[in-house]
C-alpha positions as a printed Julia matrix, in Angstrom:
546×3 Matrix{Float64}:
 -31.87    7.64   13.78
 -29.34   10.55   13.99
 -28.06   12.1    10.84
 -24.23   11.38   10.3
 -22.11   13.53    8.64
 -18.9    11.64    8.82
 -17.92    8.09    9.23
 -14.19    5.85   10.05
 -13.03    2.88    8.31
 -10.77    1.12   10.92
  -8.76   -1.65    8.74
  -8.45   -4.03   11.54
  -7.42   -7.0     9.01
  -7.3    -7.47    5.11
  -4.99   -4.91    3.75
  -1.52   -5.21    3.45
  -1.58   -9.23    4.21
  -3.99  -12.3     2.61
  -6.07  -12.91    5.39
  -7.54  -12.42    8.44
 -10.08   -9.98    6.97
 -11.89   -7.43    8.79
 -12.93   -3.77    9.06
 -14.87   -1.26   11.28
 -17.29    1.31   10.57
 -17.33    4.02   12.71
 -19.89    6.16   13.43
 -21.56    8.94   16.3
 -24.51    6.03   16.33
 -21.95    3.13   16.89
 -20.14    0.66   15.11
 -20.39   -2.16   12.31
 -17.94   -4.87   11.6
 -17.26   -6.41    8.41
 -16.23  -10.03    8.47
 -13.96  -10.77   11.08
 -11.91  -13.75    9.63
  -8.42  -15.6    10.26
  -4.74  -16.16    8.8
  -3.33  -19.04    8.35
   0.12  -18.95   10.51
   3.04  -19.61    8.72
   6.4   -21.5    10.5
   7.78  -18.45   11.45
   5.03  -18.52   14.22
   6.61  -21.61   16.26
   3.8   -23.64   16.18
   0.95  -21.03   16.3
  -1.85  -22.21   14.37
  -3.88  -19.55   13.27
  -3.83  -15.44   13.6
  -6.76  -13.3    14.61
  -7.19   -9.31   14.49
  -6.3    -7.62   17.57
  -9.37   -8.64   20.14
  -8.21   -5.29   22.45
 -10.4    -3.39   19.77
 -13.42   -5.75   20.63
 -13.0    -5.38   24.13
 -12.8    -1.9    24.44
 -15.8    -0.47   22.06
 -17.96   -3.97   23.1
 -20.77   -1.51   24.02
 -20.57    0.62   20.48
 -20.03   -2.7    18.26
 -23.89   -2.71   17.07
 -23.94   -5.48   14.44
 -21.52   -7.82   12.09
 -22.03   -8.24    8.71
 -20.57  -11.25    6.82
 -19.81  -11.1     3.32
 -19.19  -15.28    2.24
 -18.32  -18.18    4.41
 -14.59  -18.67    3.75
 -12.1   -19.03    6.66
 -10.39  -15.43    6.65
 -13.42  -14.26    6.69
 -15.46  -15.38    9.17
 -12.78  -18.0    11.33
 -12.78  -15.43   14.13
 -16.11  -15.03   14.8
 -16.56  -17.89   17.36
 -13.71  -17.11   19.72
 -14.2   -13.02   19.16
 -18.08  -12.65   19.48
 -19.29  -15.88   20.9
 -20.33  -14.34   24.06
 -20.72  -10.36   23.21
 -24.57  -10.47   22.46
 -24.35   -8.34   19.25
 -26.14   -9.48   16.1
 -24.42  -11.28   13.26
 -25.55  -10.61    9.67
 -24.6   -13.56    7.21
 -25.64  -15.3     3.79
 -27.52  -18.11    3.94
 -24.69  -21.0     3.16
 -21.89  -18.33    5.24
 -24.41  -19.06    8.11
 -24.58  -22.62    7.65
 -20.63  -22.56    8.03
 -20.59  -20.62   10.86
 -22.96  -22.63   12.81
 -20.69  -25.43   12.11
 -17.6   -24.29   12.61
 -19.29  -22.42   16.34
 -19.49  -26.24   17.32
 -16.15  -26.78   17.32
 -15.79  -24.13   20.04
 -18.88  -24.77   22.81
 -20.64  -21.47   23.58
 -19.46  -19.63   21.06
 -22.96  -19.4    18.79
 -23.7   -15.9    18.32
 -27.25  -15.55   20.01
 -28.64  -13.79   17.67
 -27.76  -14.79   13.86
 -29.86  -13.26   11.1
 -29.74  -14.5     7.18
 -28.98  -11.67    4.82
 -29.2   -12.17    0.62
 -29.54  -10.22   -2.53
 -31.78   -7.11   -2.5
 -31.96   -6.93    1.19
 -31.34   -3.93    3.32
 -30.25   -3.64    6.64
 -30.15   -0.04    8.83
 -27.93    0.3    11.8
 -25.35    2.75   13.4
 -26.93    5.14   10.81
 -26.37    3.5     7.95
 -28.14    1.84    5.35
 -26.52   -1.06    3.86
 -28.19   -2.63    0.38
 -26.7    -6.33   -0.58
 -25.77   -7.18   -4.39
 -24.77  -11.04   -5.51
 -21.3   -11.48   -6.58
 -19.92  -14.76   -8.09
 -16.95  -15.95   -6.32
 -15.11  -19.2    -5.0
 -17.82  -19.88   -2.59
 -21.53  -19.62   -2.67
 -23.63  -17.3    -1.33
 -20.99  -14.27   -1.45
 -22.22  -10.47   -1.03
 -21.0    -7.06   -2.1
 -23.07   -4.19   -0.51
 -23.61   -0.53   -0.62
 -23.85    1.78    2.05
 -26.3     4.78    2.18
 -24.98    7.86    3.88
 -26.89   10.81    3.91
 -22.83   12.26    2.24
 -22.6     9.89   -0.67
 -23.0     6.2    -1.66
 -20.15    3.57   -0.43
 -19.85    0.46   -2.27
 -17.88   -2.37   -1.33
 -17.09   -5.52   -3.81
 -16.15   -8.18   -1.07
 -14.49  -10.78   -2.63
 -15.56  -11.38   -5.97
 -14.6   -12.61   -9.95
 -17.12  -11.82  -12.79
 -18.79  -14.91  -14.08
 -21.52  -13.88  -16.42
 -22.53  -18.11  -16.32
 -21.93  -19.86  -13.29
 -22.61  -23.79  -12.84
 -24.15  -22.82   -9.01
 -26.25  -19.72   -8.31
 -26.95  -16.66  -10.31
 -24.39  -14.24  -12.29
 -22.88  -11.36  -10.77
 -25.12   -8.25  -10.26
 -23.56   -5.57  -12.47
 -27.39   -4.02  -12.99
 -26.78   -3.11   -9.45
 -23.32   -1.66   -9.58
 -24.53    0.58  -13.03
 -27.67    1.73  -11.2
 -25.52    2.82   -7.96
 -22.81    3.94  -10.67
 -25.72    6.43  -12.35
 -26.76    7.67   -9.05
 -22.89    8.44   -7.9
 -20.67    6.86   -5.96
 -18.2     8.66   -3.33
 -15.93    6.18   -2.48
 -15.54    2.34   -3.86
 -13.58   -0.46   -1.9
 -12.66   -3.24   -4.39
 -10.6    -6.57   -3.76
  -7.01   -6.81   -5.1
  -6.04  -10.24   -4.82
  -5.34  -10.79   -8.31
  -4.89   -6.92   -9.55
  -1.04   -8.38  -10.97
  -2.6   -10.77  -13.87
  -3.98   -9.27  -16.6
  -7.01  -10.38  -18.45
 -10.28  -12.2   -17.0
 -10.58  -14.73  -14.26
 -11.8   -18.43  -15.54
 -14.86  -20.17  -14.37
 -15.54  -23.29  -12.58
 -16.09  -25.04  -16.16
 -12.89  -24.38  -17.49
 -11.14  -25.35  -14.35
 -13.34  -29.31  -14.45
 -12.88  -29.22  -18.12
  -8.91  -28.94  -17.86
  -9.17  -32.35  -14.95
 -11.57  -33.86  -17.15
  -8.37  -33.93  -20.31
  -6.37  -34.97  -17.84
  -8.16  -37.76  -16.73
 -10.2   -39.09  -19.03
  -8.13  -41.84  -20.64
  -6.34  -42.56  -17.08
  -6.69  -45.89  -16.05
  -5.6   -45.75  -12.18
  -7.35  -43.89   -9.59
  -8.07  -39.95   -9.64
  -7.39  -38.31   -6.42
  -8.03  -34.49   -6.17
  -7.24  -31.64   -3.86
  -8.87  -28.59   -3.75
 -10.63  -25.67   -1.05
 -13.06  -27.74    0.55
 -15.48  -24.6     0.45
 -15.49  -24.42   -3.12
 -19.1   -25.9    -3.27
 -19.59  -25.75   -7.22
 -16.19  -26.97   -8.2
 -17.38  -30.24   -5.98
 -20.55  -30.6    -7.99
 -18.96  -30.11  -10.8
 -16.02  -32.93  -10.18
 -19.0   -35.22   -8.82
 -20.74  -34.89  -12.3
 -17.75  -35.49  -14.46
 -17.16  -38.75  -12.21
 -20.29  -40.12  -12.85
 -20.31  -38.95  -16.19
 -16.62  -41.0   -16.66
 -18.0   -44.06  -14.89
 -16.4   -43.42  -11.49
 -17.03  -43.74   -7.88
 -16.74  -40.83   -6.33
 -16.15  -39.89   -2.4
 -14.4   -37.47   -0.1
 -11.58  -37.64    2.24
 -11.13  -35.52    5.11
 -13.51  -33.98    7.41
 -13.85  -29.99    5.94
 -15.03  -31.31    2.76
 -17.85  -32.62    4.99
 -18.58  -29.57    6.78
 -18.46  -27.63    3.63
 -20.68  -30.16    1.59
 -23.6   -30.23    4.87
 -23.71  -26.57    4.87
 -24.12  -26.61    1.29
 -27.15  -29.53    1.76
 -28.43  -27.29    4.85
 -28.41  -23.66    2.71
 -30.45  -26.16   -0.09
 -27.76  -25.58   -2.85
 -27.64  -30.19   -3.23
 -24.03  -30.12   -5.07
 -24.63  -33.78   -5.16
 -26.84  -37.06   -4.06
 -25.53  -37.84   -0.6
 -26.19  -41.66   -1.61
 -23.46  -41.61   -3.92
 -20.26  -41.21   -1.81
 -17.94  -44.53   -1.43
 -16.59  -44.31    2.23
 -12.99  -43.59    2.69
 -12.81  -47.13    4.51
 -13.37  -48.35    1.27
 -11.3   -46.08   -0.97
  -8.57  -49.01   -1.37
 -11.17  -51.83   -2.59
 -12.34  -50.41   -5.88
 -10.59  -50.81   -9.14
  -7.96  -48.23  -10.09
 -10.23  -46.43  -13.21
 -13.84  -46.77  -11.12
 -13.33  -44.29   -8.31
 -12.04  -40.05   -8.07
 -11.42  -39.05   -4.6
 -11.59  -35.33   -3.55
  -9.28  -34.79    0.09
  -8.68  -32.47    1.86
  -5.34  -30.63    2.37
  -4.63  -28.37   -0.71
  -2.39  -26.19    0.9
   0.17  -28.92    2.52
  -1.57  -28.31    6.17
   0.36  -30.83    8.33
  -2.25  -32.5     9.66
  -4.67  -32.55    6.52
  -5.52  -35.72    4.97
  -4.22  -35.27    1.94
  -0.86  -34.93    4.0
  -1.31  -37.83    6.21
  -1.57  -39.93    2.67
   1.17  -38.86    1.05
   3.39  -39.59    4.26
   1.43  -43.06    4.03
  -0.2   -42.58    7.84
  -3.93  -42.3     6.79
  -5.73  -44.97    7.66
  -8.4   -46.04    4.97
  -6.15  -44.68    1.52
  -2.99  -45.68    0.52
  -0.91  -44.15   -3.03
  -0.4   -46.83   -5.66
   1.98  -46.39   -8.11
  -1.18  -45.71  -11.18
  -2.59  -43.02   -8.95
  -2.75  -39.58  -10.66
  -3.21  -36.78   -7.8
  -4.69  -33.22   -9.09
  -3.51  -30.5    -7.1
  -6.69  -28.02   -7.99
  -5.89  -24.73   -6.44
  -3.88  -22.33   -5.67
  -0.38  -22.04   -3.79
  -1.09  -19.46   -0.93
   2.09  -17.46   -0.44
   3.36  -18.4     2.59
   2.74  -22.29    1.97
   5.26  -23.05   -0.79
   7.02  -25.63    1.18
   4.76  -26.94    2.67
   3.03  -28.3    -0.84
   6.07  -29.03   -2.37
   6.42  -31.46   -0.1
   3.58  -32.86   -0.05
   3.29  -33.17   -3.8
   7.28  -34.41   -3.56
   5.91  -36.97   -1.1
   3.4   -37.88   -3.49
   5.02  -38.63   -6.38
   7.93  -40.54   -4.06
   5.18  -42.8    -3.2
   4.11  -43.57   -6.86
   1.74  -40.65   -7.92
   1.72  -38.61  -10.87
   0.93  -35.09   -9.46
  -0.48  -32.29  -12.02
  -0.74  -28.96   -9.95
  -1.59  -24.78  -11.58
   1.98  -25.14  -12.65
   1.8   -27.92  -15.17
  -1.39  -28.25  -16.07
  -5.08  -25.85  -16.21
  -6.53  -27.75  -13.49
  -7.39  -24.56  -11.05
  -9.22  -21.35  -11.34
  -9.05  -18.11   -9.21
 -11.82  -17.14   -7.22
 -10.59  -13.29   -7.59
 -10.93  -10.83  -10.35
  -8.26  -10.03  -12.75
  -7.62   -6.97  -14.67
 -10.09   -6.61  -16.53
 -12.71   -7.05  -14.25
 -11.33   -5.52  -11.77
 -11.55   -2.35  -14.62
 -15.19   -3.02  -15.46
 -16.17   -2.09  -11.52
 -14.56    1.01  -11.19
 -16.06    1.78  -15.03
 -19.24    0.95  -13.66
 -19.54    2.48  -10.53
 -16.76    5.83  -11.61
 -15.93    6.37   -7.84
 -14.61    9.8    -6.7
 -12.64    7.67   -4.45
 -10.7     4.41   -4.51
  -9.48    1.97   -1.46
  -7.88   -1.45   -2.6
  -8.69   -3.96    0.04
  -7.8    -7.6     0.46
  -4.63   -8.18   -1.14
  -0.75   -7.7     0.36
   0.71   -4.19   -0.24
   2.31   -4.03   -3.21
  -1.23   -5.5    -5.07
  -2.84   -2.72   -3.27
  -0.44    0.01   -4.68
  -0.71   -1.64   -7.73
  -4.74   -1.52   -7.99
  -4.35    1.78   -6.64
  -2.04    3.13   -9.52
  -4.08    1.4   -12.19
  -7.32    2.66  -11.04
  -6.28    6.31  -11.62
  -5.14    5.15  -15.35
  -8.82    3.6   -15.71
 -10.88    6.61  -14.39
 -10.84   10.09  -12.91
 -10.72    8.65   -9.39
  -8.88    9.97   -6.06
  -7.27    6.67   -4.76
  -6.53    5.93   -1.14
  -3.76    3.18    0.14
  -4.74    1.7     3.48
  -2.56   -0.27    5.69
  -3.22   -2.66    8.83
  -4.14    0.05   11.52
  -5.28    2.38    9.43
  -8.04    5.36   10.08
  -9.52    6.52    7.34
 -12.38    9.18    7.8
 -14.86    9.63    4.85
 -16.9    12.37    4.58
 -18.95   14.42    1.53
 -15.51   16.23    0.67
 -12.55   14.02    1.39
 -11.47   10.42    1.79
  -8.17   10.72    3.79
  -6.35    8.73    6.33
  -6.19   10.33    9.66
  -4.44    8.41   11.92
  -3.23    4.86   12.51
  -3.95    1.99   15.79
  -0.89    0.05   16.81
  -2.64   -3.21   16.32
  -0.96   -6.14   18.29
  -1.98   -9.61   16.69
  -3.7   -12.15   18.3
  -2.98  -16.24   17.97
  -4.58  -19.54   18.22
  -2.59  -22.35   19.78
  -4.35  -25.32   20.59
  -7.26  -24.29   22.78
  -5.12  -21.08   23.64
  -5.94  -17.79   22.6
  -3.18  -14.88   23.57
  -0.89  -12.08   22.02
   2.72  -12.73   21.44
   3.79  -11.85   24.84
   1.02  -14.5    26.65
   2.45  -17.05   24.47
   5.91  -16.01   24.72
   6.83  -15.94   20.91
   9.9   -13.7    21.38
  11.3   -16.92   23.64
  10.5   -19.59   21.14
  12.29  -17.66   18.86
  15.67  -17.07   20.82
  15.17  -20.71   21.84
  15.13  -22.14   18.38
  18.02  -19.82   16.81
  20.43  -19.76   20.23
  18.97  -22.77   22.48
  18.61  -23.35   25.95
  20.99  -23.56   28.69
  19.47  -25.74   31.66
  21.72  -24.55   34.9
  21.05  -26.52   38.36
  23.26  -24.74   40.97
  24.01  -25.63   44.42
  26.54  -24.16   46.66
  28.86  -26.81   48.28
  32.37  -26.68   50.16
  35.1   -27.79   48.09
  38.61  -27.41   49.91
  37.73  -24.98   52.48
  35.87  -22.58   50.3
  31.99  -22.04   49.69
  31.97  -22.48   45.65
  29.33  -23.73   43.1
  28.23  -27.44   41.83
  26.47  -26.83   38.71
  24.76  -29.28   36.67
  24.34  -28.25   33.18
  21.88  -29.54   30.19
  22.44  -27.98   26.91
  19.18  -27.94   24.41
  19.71  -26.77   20.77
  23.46  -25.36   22.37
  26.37  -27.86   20.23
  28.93  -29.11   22.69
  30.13  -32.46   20.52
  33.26  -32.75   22.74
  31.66  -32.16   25.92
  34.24  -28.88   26.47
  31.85  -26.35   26.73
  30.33  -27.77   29.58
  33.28  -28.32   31.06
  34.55  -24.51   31.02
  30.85  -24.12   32.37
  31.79  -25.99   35.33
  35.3   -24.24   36.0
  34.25  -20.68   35.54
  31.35  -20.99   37.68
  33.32  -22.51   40.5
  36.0   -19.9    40.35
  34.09  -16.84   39.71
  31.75  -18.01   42.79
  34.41  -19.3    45.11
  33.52  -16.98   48.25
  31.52  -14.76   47.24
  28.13  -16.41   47.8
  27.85  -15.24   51.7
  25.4   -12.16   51.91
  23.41  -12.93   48.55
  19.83  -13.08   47.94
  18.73  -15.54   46.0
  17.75  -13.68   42.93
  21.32  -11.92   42.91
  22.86  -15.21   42.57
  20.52  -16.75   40.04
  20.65  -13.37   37.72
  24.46  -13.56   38.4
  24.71  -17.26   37.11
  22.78  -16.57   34.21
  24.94  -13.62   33.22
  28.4   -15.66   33.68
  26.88  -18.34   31.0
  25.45  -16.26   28.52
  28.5   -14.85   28.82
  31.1   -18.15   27.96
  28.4   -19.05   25.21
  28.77  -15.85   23.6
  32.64  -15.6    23.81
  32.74  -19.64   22.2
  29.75  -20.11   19.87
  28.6   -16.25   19.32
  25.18  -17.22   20.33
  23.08  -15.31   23.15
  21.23  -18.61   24.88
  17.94  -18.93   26.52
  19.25  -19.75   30.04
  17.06  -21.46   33.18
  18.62  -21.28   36.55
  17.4   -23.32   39.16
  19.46  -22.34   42.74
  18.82  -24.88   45.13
């Protein structure tokens, strides 16, 4: 193995949005991803389900990409990795339980397995590309999650992943800070930290307080308990399934991610629960209102989630009653505001009292606050700072309040950015004009495969249908057009009609000598015009010349 003397951090994903998490490691010995993960599209996409980072990178350092390292199992962290890598042949380095999602989520997508998938944990090392990386547990919203350090023969680099302090978890072991004060004592050059929740002060909650605020709620509740929550959230599941046996319910899940979740957890050995005691969702609607809590899926208002299909009253085996109390445990993504609110306005139409983070202390973050995100850069005094995972601002933020904590250099990354690390300097040196990549359906394409630019003219100016044929009409060689308007008004039918008349008089004669495509890009030009001069509005328009 070469000695390096410089490596790149390529922020393919992660910084400057929530989501879609993932960044490159450059070096002259080749290159290491970490995490490679998804965003959740919002309805400014048109109908595009989820974002990826942009695959051109992939495809054109294939042969350099030497290994990808996981840190947890959630979604924007790892959602990519079956329709990026399923077929490149590199090796793919994950925690046990991340693994166990992976494997499950790969067969949803035939082919896509990564061929060779290798289990990383705590107090393992791993050497490629020239570097040495060291894993360290953190405690986070998931189990199984991973900070690491990388050995450079220029100076230690740590990374949190995602991560919240919780000296006492009710799943797994504590967070690692041994690790982080030893690497702290030895020195650290540059420290990457997650931001998520760098604008609340104070110190994340755990998983106990979070089941101890539904367990107030719904202890002297006599109807049904229905809760929603991330399905990956593995201990706040045990923890619910404990407190409904310890209240004398049923309990049973709804909606097929808290499945896949709750196997990987059985697979990775982590048994949040007896698989014996789940009531089937056919038989949600048989047991008496203060026997049974229900966890579905859906916490985010997803529109074809179960927890959606209920409140709209379309699932088939659970149905609101008018004593059901609905527990919206966790958090409102930005982006997906609506979307809940009308699910939970649904819910409560329906019958349901709904409790959500607003109203009640029913969720906890998975991210550190303030003041943990102060005791890392205490511990580990880095001579340089980069806030990942968190939208801009948060990263400025973290950024500004890490020089106030300690005598570190900070760094603010965007999407695209180069940043080249080296003994001496931390600096960005140039920037990639990254081009997302989206999931619709079984499709997989940038904006221009799956023509976003033309949804978007076609929902805000419409569609103007134009079948042209050229006929005699009183001696002269003019147009018959028939005209369908989409998303164009015309109550009175009078646009169409001045359609009609100033495409017969413009054309009258003029046809003879004419290719084709002349005519067509003509035709198209005379109605974008008369919808412009009328409406203001610049349509979509389809000309078919027969």
């Amino acid at each position: 193995m070469k000695t390096i003397d410089s490596l790149r951090l390529v922020f393919l994903g992660g910084v400057g949005d929530i989501g879609m998490n993932c960044m490159a490691i450059e070096t002259a010995e080749g290159i290491v991803l970490v995490d490679c993960g998804v965003m959740f599209a919002s309805d400014r996409e048109l109908g595009i389900e989820l974002i990826l980072p942009d695959l051109r990178y992939f495809r054109a350092n294939r042969a350099k990409i030497k290994a990808l390292v996981v840190t947890h199992g959630h979604e924007d962290h790892i959602g990519a990795i079956p329709l990026v890598f399923g077929d490149f042949g590199i090796p793919v380095y994950a925690p046990k339980f991340a693994g166990s999602v992976l494997r499950a989520k790969c067969a949803e997508f035939p082919g896509t397995l990564p061929a060779k998938m290798h289990r990383i944990g705590p107090g393992e090392s791993l050497e490629v590309a020239g570097l040495k990386f060291e894993f360290y547990r953190v405690t986070h919203s998931i189990p199984d999650a991973l900070g690491f350090v990388i050995r450079t023969p220029f100076g230690n680099i740590v990374h949190t992943g995602d991560f919240r302090i919780d000296r006492k978890p009710s799943m797994g072991e504590p967070f690692d800070l041994e690790t982080l004060k030893r690497i702290g004592d030895e020195g650290v050059l540059l420290l990457l930290s997650d931001s998520t929740n760098v604008e609340k002060p104070g110190h994340t909650g755990s998983e106990v307080e979070a089941v101890e605020g539904i367990r107030q709620l719904t202890e002297s509740h006599q109807g049904r308990v229905l809760i929603s929550l991330f399905s990956s959230n593995v201990e706040r599941v045990a923890l619910l399934a404990k407190l409904a046996q310890a209240s004398g319910r049923r309990f049973g899940l709804v909606g097929r991610s808290l499945y896949t979740y709750t196997r990987a957890a059985l697979e990775a050995g982590l048994n949040p629960f007896d698989p014996g005691m789940l009531v089937a969702p056919s038989n949600a609607d048989d047991f008496p209102g203060q026997r049974l809590m229900l966890l579905v899926a859906g916490s985010q208002g997803e529109p074809r989630s179960s927890l959606t299909r209920v409140s709209l009253g379309l699932h088939p085996d659970l149905t609101i009653r008018e004593s059901d109390m609905v527990i919206m445990s966790s958090k409102i993504i930005p982006g997906n505001e609506q979307d809940i609110g009308k699910v939970m306005n649904d819910l409560a139409r329906a019958g349901a009292t709904v409790y959500h983070e607003g109203n009640a202390a029913v969720h906890v973050s998975g991210h550190a606050q303030q003041d943990e995100l102060r005791e890392v850069i205490e511990l580990t005094r880095p001579r340089y700072f980069i806030p990942v995972h968190g939208e801009y601002r948060f990263l400025r933020h973290h950024a500004h309040l890490a020089s106030k904590w300690s005598d570190t250099q900070p760094v603010v990354a965007d999407l695209g950015d180069m940043v080249t690390v080296t003994a001496n300097s931390v600096e960005v040196t140039g920037r990639m004009d990254l081009q997302p990549f989206y999931i619709e359906g079984s499709t997989v394409g940038n904006g221009d495969e799956l023509k976003l630019k033309e949804r978007k003219k076609l929902l805000f100016n419409g569609l103007v249908a134009l079948t042209a044929k050229p006929v005699k009409k009183k001696g002269r060689k003019v147009i018959d057009a028939q005209i369908r308007l989409y998303g164009v008004p015309d109550p009175d039918g009078s646009l169409v009609t001045e359609l009609r008349q100033t495409l017969e008089l413009e054309f009258a004669d003029r046809l003879t000598g004419l290719s084709n495509e002349t005519i067509e890009e003509e035709l198209g030009s005379v109605v974008r015009r008369v919808v412009r001069k009328r409406q203001g509005k610049k349509p979509l328009v389809h000309v078919v010349l027969q």
